[in-house]
Steps between C-alpha positions, in 0.01 A plus 500: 500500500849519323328277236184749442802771477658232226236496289346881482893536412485273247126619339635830486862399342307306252279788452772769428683225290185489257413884494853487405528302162147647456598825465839506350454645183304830670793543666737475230303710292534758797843469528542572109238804529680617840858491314465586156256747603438649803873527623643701201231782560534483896874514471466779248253684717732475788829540354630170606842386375629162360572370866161611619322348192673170543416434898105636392567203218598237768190554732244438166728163399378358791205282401423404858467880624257585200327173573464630860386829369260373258341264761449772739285676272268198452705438140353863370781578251457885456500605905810261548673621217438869656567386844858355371573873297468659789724254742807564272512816580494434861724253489759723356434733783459261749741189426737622301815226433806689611226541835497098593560446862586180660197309638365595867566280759151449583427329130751185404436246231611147556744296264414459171391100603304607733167456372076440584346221377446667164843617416437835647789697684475592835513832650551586945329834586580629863252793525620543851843654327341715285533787724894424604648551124583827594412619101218688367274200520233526257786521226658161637199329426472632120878400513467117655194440282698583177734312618260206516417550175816496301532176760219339284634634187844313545303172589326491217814564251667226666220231557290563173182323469109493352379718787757712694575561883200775530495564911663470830379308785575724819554377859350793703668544836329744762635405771526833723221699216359759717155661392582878475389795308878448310423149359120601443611792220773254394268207427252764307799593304565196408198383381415826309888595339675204505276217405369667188867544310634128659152342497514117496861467648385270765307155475414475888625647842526246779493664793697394832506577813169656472348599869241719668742802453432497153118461486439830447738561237321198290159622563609829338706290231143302441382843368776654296581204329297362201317128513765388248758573755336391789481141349868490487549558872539187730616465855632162532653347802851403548412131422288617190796700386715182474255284391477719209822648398754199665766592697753502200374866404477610870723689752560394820271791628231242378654187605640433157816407301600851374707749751352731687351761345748760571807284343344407221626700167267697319553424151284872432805620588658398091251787369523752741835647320488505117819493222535834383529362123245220544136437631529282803247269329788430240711247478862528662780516231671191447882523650661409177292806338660709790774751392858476611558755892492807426340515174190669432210324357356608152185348481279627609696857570627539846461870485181566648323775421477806737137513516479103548283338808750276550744794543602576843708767410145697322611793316846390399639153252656239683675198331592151638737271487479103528609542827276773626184266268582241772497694770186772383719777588506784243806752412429855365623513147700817524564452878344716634204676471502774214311788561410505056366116563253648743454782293427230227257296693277818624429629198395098310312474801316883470489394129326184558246716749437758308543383121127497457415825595798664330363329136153590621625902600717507138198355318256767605787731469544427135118511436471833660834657258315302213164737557689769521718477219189405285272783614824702435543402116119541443504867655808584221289333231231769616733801445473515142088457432511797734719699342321611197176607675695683746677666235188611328390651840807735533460650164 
């Protein structure tokens, strides 16, 4: 069995690998339409600042994301490019960066070297925890899965190659899954929010410890989900696991070489709290490029502007020093919060809001004075032709 899992793993890697370099250049050539053109009238249309602009900017860099997108929509350039304009506003809304959260405990990536047969990192989902997180849970998930993909992101900067690390493989523990009306709406959710703006994340879900108690949560899972994703689900044995992962990229839970589960770092955790003054897909500044203590870095700025996602302190400028850079903590760049900065920051952000309807309001404004004043000037011009007839009437 764990060899029939082996090999539909390794038709469909080989698969994506050629749809891939097949369709590179589309997705280029949406990237370059996406950037050059579609985000300069979105950010204009929404009154997005430089910050905003530049995390909207990261999201369509990603080739693997808009390779995901594209492939979704059966390669169809013009609904994918639509579908992607109208994630980046959600996104912004949804994920913004100064938002990032530290990954769930029921979600943990193994080590970097821990790997599938096809180079593919390796994700542990407890589903049974995803009601303990005490957080607002449908968020977490948008949360862990961007967190995934920044995860693939990173890989492929460092480990560059003809085709790039496109999915996860995910060990799928439901041990303790109860079928309720709670994971029933959850798993429709899922399928019909999530899946379409992360689609192609994950190149199979083994499931374990798979029992009676979840039969009728498959069943119902057999008709939500779509063939494609059905072919990616497998429910291999304990033995099959090994047999096809080895015990070097396994916890104990599973008999294997790694820690349990629970002790095991999760290296999500390195994207769950952004710099301030760089993108955490960046690389870290080099220590002899670092700044003497105490001295404030001057490029880029560290004055961060008060209407900045990455601002925690929203409404008012805060600076930092090399010190506080290490450490992600801000100061206020007055010291306290000025009651003119706030002023400041309402009215850019009622400006931004309203901008468009002002110009629109002061346009027709200036057509209606322009009537006016010309049916004025042609009633004087009048005056005089009707002078002379009246006058010839009086006498």
């Amino acid at each position: 069995m764990s060899g029939d899992i082996r090999e539909t793993l390794e038709t469909q890697f080989d698969e994506l690998n050629k749809l891939y370099s097949d369709h590179l250049h589309a997705v280029q050539d949406l990237q370059e339409v996406l950037i050059s053109d579609i985000l300069p009238g979105l950010a204009d249309e929404r009154g997005w600042d430089e910050d905003e602009i530049n995390y909207a900017r990261e999201w369509l860099t990603d080739t693997e994301s808009v390779f995901r997108m594209l492939k979704r929509h059966k390669f169809t350039t013009s609904i994918a490019m639509e579908t992607l304009r109208m994630t980046l506003p959600w996104r912004l809304n949804t994920l913004p960066p100064w938002s990032a959260r530290s990954p769930s405990p029921y979600l943990r990536c193994l080590p970097v070297d821990a790997r599938d047969p096809f180079g593919r990192p390796i994700i542990i989902i407890q589903l049974s925890g995803l009601w303990s997180t005490g957080e607002d849970l449908k968020v977490s998930i948008y949360h862990n899965i961007e967190l995934m993909r920044l995860h693939l992101v990173r890989l492929n900067e460092r480990e560059p190659g003809a085709c790039p690390i496109l999915q996860y493989v995910a060990l799928l523990d439901i041990r303790g899954l109860a079928f309720n009306g709670q994971s029933v709406q959850l798993l429709s959710w899922f399928v019909h929010e999530v899946i379409p703006k992360f689609p192609g994340l994950l190149a199979s879900a083994l499931v374990l410890n798979y029992s009676w108690a979840q039969v009728g949560l498959w069943n119902l899972a057999k008709r939500l989900l779509p063939a494609s994703a059905l072919q990616k689900v497998f429910f291999p044995t304990n033995e099959e696991l090994k047999a096809l992962l080895t015990l070097a990229v396994l916890p104990k839970d599973w008999d294997g070489d790694l820690p349990c589960v629970a002790d095991i770092e999760n290296i999500l955790q390195d994207y769950a709290l952004p710099s301030p003054l760089y993108s955490p897909l960046s690389p870290m500044p080099d220590a002899e490029s670092t700044p003497p203590q105490g001295a404030t870095t001057s490029a880029p700025p560290n004055i961060l502007s008060s209407t900045s996602l990455l601002n925690p302190f929203f409404g008012y400028p805060v600076s930092y020093t090399e010190t506080d850079l290490s450490a992600s903590t801000p100061n206020l760049r007055h010291g306290r919060r000025r009651k003119r900065d706030l002023v400041y920051t309402l009215l850019r952000l009622w400006w931004s809001r309203w901008k468009n309807h002002i110009r629109f309001f002061l346009f027709l404004l200036f057509l209606v004075f322009a009537t006016w004043k010309r049916r004025r000037i042609s009633t004087l011009l009048r005056i005089p032709r009707l002078g002379k007839p009246l006058g010839l009437l009086l006498h």
